[in-house]
C-alpha positions in Angstrom: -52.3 69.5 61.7 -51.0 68.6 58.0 -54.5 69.4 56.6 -54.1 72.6 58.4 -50.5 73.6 57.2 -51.9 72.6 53.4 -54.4 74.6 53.8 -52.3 77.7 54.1 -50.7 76.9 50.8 -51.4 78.9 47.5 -53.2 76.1 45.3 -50.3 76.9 42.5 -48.4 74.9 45.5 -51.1 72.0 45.3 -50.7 72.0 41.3 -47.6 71.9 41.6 -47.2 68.7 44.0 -49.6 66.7 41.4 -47.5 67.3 38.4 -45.4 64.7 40.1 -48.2 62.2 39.6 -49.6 62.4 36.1 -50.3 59.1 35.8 -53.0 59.3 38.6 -54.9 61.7 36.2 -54.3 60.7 32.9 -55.3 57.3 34.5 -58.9 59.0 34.7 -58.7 61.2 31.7 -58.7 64.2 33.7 -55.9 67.2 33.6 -53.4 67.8 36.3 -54.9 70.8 37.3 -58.2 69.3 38.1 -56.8 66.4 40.2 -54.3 68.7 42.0 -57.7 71.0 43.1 -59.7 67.8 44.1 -56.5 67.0 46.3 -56.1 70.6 48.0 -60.1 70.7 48.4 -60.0 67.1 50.3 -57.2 67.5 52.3 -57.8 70.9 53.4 -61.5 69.8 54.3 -59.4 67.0 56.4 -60.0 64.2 54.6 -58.0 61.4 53.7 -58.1 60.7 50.0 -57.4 57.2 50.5 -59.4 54.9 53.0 -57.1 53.3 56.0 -55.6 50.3 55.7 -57.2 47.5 57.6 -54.9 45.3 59.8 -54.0 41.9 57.8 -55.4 39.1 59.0 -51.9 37.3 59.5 -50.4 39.7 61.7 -53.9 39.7 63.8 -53.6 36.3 65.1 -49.9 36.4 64.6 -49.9 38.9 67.6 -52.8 36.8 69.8 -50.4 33.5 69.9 -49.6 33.2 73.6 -46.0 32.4 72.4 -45.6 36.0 70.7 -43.3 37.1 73.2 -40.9 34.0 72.4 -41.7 34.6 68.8 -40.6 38.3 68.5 -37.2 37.5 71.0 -36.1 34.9 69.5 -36.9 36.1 65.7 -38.8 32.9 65.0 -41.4 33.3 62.3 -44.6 31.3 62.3 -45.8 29.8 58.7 -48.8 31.5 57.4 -50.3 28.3 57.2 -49.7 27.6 60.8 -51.0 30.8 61.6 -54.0 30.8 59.4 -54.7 27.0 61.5 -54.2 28.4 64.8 -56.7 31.2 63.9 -59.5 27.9 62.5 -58.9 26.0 65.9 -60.4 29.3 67.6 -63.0 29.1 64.8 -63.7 25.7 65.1 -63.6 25.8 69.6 -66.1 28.7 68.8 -68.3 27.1 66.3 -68.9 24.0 69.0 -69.6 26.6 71.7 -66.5 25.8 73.7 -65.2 27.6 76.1 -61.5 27.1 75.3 -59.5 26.4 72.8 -58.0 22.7 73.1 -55.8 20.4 71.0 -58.7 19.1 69.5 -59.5 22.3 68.3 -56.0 23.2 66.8 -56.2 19.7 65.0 -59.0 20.5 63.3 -57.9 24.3 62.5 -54.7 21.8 60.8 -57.8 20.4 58.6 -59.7 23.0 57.9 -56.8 25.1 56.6 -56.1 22.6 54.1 -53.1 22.8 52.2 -50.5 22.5 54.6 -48.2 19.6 55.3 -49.7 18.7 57.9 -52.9 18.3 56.7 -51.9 16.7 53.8 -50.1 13.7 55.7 -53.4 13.1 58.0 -55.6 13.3 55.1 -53.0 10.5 53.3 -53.2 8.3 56.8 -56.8 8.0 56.2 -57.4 10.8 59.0 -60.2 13.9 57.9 -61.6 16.7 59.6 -65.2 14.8 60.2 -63.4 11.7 61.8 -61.5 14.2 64.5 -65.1 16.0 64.7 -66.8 13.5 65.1 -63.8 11.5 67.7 -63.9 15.1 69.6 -67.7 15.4 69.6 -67.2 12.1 71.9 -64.5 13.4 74.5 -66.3 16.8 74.6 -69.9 17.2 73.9 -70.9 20.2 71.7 -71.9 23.0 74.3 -75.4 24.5 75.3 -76.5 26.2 72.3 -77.2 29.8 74.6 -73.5 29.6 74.8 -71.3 31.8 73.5 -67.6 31.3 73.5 -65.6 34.6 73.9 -63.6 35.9 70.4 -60.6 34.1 71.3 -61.1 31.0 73.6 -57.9 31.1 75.9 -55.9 27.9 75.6 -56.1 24.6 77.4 -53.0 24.2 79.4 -52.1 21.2 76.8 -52.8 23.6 74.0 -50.6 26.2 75.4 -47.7 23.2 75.9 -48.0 22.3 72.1 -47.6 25.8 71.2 -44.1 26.2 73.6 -42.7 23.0 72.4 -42.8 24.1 68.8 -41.4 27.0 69.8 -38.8 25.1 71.7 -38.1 22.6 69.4 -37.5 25.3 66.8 -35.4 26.9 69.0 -33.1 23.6 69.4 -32.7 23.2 65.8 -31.5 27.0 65.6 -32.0 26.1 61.6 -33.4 30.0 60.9 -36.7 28.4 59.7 -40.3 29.1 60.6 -42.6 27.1 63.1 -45.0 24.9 60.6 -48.0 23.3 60.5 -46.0 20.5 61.2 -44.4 21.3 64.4 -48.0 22.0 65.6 -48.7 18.6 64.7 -45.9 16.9 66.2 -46.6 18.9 69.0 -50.0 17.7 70.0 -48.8 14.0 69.3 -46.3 14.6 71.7 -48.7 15.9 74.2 -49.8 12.3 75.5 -52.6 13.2 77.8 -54.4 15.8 75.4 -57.6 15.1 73.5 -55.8 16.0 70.6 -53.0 12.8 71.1 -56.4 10.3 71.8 -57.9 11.5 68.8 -55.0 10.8 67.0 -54.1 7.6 68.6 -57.9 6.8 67.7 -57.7 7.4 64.2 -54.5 5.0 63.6 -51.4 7.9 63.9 -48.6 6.7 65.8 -44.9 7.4 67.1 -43.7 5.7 63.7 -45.2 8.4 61.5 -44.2 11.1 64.3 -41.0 9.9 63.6 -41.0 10.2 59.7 -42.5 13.5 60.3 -39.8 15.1 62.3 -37.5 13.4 59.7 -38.7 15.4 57.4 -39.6 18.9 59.0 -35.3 18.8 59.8 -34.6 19.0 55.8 -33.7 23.2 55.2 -36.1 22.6 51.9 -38.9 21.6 53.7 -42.3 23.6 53.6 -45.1 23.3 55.9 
């Protein structure tokens, strides 16, 4: 309906709106006038002269956390980096051809990602992403290779209780921060029956560090 209404203009209109933007032509070496025809000519044909946007990655999985409804209510922000790991578990769950997404997966998302806290602190405990692979590969066998896992594996019900008690727990401490890596971390720890707490507890992590951990998540400088 705009393209229509611009069409309708005189192009001395159209010149005139790019003499508000030299710097778009000069930019090219090209005059005004030429740019402010190109413009008329492409939006009048309906065009768009600049391709859409695409959707960023962040708010993508952002918005497929089954906690998103907490999230937005309660103005809690989750980390990119906790984000960005939530978004490797599903890669990882995929990539193994399972059908859902567990705390095993989410604790290797933690890994993959990298350069987050909690990564860091496993990696400095001796605890890598081919130890948990390989500890998961033993609870959960790597699945028929005609299998295809959906795009986002829905959550184990342990998985889903990691992701409400760091939503919770950030909640308590009513601190303004974001949910991090961390809290993801402490969350699966604190979930004793999940693969993800066994694999843990395999690989040496216990309620001491936990402890140190939620120590430090409780400082207003710390990142995660």
């Amino acid at each position: 309906m705009a393209s229509h209404a611009l069409s309708k203009l005189p192009p001395s209109t159209a010149h005139a709106r790019s003499a508000h933007r030299p710097g778009l032509a000069s930019s090219f070496g090209l005059p005004n006038a030429w740019l402010g025809a190109r413009d008329f000519s492409l939006r009048s044909a309906g065009l768009a002269c600049r391709p859409p946007r695409p959707r960023p990655i962040i708010a993508t999985v952002a918005f497929s956390l089954p906690t998103a409804v907490h999230w937005v209510v309660a103005c809690i922000r989750w980390s990119r980096r906790a984000i960005k790991s939530f978004a490797m578990g599903e890669l990882e769950a995929r990539k193994l051809k399972y059908p859902t997404t567990g705390t095993e997966a989410l604790l290797m998302g933690l890994l993959i990602e990298g350069t987050n806290s909690a990564a860091k602190l496993l990696r400095a405990n001796g605890i890598t992403l081919f130890k948990v692979r390989e500890e998961s590969m033993k609870l959960i066998p790597k699945g028929d290779m005609y299998f295809f896992s959906p795009e986002h594996p829905p959550l184990t019900e342990d998985c889903q209780r990691v992701l409400d008690w760091a939503v919770d727990h950030k909640l308590k401490s009513a601190d303004g921060g974001e949910i991090t890596t961390s809290h993801l971390l402490l969350g699966i720890w604190y979930e004793v029956d999940s693969l993800g707490h066994k694999i843990l507890a395999a690989l040496g992590f216990d309620d001491s560090k936990a402890k140190e951990l939620e120590s430090q998540i409780s400082k207003p400088e710390y990142e995660g």
